[in-house]
MOPAC internal coordinates of N, CA, C and O (Angstrom, degrees):
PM7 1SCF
backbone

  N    0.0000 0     0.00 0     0.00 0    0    0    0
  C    1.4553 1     0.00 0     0.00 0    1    0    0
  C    1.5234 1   107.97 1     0.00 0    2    1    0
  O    1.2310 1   117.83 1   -29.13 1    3    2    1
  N    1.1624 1   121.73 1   150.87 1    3    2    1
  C    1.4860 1   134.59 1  -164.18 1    5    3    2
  C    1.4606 1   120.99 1  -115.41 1    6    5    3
  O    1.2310 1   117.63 1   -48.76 1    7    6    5
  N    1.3802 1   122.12 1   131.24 1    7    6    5
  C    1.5716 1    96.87 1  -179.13 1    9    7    6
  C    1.3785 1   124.62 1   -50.13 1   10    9    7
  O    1.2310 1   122.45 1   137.57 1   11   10    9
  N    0.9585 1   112.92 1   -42.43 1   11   10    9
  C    1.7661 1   110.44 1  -166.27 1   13   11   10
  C    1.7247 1    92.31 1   -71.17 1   14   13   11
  O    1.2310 1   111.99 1   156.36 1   15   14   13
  N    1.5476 1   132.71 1   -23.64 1   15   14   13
  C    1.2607 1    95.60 1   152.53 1   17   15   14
  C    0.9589 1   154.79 1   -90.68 1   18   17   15
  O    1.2310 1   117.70 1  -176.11 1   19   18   17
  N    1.2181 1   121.98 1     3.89 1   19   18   17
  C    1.5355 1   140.04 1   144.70 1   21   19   18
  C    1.2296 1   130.30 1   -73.83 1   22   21   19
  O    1.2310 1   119.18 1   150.96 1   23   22   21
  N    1.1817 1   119.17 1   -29.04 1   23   22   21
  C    2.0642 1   129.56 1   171.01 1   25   23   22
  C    1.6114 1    92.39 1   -71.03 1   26   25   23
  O    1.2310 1   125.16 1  -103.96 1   27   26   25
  N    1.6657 1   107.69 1    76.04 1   27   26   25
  C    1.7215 1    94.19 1   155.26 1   29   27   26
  C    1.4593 1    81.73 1  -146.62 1   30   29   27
  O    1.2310 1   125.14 1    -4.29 1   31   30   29
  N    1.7437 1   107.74 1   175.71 1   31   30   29
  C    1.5530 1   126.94 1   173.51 1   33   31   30
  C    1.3618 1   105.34 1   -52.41 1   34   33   31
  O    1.2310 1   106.32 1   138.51 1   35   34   33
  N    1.7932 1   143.03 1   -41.49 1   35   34   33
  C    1.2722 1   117.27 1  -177.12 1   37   35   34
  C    0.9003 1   116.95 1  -109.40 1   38   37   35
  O    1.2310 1   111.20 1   -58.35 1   39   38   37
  N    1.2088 1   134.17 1   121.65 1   39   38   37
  C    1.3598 1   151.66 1  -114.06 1   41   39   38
  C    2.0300 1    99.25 1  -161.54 1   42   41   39
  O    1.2310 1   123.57 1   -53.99 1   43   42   41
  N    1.3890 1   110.76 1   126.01 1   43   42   41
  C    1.5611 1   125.96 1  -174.19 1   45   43   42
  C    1.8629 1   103.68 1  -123.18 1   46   45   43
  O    1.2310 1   129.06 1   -40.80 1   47   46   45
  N    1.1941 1   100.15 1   139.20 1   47   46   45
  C    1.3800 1   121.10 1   160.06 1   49   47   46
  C    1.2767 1   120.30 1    11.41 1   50   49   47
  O    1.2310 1   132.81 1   101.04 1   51   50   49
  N    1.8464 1    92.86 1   -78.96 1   51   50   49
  C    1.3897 1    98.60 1   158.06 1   53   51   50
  C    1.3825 1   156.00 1   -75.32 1   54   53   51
  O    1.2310 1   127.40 1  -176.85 1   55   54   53
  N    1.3510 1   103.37 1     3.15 1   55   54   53
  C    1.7364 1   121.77 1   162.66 1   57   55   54
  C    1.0720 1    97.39 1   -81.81 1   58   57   55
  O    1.2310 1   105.68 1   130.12 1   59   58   57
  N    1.1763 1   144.16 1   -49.88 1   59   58   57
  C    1.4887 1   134.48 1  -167.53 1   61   59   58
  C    1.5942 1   101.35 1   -73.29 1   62   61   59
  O    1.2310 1   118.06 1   142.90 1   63   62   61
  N    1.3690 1   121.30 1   -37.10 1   63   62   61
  C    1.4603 1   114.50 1   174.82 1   65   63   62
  C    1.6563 1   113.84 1   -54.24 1   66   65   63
  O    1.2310 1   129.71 1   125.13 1   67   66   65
  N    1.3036 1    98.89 1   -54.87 1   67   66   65
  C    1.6370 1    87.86 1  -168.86 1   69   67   66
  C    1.2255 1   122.38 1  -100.14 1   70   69   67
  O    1.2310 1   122.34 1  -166.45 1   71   70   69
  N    1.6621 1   113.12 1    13.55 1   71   70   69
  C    1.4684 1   113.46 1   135.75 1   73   71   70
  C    1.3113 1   138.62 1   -78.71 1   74   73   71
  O    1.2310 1   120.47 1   166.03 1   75   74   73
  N    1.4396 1   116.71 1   -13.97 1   75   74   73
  C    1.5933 1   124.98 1   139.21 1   77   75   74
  C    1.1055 1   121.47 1   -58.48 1   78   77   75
  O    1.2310 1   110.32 1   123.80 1   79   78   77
  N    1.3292 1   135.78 1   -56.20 1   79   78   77
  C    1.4391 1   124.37 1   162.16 1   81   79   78
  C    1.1551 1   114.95 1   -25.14 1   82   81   79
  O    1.2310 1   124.46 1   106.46 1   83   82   81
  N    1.3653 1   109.04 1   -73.54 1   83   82   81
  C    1.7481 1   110.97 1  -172.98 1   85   83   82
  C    1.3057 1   131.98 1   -59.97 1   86   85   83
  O    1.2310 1   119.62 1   171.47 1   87   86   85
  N    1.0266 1   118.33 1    -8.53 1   87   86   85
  C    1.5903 1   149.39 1   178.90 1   89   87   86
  C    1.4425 1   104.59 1   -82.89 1   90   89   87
  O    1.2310 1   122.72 1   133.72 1   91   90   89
  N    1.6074 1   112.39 1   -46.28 1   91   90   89
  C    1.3130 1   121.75 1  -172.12 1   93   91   90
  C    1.4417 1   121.62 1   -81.13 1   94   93   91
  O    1.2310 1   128.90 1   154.81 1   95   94   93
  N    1.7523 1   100.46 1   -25.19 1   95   94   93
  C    1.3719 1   105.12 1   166.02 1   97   95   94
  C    1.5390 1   125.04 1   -79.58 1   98   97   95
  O    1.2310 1   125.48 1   163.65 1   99   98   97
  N    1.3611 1   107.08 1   -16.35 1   99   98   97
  C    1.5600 1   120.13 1  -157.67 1  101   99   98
  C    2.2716 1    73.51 1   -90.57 1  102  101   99
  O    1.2310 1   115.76 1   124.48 1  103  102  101
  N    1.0654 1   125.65 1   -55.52 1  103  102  101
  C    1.2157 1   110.15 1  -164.72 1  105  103  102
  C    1.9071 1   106.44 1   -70.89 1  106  105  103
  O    1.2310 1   123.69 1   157.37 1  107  106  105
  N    1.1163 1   110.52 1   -22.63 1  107  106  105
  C    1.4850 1   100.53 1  -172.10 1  109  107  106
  C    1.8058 1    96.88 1   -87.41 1  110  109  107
  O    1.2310 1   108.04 1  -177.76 1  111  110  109
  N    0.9061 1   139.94 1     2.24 1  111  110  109
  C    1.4358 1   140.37 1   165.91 1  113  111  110
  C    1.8526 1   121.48 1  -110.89 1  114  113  111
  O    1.2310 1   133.18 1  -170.91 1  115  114  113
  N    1.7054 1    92.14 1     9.09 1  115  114  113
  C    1.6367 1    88.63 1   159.78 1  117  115  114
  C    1.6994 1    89.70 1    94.19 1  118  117  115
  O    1.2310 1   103.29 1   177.63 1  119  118  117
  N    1.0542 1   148.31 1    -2.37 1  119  118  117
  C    1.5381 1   123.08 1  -162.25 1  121  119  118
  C    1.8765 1   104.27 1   -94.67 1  122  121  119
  O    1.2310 1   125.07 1   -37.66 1  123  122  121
  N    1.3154 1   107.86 1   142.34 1  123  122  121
  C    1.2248 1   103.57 1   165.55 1  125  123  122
  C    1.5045 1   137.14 1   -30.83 1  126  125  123
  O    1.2310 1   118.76 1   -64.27 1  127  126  125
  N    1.0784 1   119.96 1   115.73 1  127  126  125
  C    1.7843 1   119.16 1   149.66 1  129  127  126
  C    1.9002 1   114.30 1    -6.66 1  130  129  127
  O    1.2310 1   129.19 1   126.91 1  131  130  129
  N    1.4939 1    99.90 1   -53.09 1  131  130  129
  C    1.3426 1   106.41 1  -152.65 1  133  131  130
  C    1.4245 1    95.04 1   -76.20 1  134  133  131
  O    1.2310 1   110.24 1   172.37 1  135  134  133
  N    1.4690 1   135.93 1    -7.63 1  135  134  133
  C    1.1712 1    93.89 1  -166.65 1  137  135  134
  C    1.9280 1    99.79 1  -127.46 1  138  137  135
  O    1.2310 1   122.69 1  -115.21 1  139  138  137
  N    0.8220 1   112.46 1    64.79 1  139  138  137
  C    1.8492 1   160.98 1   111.88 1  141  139  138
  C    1.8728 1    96.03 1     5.20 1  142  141  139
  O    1.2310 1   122.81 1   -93.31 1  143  142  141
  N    1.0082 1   112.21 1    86.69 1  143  142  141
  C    1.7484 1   102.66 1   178.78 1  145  143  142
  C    1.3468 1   106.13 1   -86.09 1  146  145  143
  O    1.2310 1   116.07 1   174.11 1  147  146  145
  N    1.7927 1   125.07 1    -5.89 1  147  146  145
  C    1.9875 1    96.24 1  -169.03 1  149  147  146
  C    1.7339 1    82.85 1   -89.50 1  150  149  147
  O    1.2310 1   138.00 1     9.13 1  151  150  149
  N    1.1599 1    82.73 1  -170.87 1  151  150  149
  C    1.6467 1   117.34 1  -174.89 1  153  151  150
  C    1.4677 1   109.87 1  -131.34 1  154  153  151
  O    1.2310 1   124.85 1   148.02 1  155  154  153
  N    1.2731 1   108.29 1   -31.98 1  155  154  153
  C    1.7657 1   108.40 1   178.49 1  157  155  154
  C    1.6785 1   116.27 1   -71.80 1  158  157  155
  O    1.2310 1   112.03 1   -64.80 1  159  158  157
  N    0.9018 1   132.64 1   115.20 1  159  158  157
  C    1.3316 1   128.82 1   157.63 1  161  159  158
  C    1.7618 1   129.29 1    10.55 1  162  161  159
  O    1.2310 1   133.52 1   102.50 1  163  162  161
  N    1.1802 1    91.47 1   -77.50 1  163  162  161
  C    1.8467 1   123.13 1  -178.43 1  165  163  162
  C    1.6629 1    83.81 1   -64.79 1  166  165  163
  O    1.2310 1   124.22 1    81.34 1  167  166  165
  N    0.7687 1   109.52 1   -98.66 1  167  166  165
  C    1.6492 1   120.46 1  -153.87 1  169  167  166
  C    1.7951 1   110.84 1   -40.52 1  170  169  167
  O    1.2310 1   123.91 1   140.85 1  171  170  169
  N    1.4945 1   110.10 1   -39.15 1  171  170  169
  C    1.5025 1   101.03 1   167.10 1  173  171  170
  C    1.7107 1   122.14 1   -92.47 1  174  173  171
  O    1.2310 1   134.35 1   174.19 1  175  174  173
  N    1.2330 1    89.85 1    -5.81 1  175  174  173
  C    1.8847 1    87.48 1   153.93 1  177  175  174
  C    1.5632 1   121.38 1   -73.08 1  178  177  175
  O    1.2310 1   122.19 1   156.96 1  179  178  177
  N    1.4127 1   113.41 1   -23.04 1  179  178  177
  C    1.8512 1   133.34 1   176.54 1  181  179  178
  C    1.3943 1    91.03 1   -59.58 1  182  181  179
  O    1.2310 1   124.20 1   117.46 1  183  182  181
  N    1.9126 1   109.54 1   -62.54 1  183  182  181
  C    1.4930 1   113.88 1  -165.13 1  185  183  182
  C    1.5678 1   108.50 1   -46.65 1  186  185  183
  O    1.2310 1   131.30 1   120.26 1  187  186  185
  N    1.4781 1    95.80 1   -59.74 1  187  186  185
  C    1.5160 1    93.21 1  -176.34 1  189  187  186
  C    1.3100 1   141.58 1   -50.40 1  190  189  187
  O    1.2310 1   125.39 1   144.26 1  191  190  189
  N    1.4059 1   107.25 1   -35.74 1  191  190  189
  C    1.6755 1   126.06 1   159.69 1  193  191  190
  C    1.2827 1   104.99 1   -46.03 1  194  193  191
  O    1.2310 1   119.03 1   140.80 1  195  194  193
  N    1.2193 1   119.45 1   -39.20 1  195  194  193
  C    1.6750 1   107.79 1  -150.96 1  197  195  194
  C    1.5078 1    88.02 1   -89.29 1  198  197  195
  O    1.2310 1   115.28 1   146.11 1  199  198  197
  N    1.6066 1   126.56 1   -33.89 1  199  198  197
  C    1.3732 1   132.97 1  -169.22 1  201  199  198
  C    1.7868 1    91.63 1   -53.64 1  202  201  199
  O    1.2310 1   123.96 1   105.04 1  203  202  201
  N    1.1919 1   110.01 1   -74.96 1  203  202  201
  C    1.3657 1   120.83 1  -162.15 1  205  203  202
  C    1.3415 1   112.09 1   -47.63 1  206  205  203
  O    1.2310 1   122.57 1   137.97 1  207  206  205
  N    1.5002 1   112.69 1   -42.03 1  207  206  205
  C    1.9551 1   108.80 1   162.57 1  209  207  206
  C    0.9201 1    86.94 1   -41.18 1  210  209  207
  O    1.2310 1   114.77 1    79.64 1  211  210  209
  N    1.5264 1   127.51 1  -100.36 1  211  210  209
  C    1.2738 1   146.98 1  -101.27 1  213  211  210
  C    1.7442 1   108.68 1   -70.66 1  214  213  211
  O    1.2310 1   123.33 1   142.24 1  215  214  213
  N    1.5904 1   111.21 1   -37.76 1  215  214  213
  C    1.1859 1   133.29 1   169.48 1  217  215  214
  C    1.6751 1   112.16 1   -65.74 1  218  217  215
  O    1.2310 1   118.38 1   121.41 1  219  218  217
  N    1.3151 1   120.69 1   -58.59 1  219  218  217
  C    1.9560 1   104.60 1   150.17 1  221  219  218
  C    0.8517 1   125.38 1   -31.84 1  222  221  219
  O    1.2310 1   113.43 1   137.88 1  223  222  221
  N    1.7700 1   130.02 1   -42.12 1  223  222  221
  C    1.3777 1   132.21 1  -154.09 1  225  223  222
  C    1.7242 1    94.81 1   -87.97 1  226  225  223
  O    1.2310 1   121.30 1   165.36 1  227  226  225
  N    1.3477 1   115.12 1   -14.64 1  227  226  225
  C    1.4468 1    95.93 1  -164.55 1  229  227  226
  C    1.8440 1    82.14 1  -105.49 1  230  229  227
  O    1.2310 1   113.87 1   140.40 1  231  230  229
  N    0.9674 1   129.20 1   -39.60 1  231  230  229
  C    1.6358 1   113.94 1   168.00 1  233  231  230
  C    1.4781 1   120.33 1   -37.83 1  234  233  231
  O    1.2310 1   122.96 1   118.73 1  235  234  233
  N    1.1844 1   111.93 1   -61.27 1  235  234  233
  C    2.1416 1   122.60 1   160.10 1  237  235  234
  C    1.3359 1    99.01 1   -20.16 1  238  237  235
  O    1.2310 1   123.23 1   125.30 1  239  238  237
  N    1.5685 1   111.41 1   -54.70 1  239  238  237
  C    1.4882 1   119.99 1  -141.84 1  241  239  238
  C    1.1795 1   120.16 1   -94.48 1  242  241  239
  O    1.2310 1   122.42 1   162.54 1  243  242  241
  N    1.3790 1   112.97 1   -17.46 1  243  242  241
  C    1.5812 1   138.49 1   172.59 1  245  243  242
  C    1.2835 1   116.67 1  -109.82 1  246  245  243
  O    1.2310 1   117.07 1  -171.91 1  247  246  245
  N    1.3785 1   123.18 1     8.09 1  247  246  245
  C    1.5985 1   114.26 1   175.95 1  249  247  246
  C    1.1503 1   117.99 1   -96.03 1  250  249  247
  O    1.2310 1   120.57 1   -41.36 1  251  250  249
  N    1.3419 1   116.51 1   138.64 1  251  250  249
  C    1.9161 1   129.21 1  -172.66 1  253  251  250
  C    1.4303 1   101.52 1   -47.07 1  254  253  251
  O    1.2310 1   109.60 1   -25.76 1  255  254  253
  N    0.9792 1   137.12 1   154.24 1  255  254  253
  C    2.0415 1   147.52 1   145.83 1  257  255  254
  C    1.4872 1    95.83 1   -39.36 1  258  257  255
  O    1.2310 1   103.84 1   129.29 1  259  258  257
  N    1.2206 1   147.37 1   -50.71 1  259  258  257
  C    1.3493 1   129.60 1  -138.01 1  261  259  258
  C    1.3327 1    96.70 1  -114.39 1  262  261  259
  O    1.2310 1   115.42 1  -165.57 1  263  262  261
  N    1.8884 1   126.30 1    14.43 1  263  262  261
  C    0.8686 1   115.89 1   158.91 1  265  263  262
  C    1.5566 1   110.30 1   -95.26 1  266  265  263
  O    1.2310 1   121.80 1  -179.69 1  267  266  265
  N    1.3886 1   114.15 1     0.31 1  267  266  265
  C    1.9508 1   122.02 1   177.80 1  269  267  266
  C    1.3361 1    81.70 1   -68.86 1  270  269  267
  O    1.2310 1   101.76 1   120.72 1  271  270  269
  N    1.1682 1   150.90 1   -59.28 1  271  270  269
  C    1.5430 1   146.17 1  -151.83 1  273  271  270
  C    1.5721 1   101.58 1   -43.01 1  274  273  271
  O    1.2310 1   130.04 1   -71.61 1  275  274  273
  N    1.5806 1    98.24 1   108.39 1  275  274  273
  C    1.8573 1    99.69 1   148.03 1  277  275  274
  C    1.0359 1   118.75 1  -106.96 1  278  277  275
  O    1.2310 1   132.63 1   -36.75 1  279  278  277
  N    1.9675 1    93.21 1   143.25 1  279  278  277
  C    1.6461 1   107.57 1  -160.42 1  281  279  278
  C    1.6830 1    81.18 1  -100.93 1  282  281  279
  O    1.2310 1   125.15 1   -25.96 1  283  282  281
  N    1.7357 1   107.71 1   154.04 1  283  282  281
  C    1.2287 1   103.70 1  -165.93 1  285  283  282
  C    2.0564 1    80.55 1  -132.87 1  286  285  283
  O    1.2310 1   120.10 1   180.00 1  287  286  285

């Protein structure tokens, strides 16, 4: 499936699923926010969700041990 066939107003489950995916991969490998391919509303708010996981998950995943240290 192709973006431009999924970047339209009716939009299913699974367009929104695997534009979170892709969102989630583009954030867990470092790629910009900006470059966001839907155009529809709904469906690049999915992207973005998945960006913003995916981009936590790689902060979790990339942070030093001695930043776990709480200073009390």
């Amino acid at each position: 499936m192709k973006i431009n066939s999924i970047d339209q107003q009716e939009w299913s489950i699974d367009t929104l699923n695997k534009a979170y995916r892709q969102g989630y991969m583009f954030g867990l490998s470092g790629e910009s926010l900006l470059q966001c391919p839907y155009k529809s509303d709904v469906i690049a708010a999915a992207w973005e969700a998945g960006w913003n996981d995916g981009n936590d998950q790689a902060s979790v995943t990339h942070r030093l041990p001695e930043e776990d240290i709480a200073i009390a």
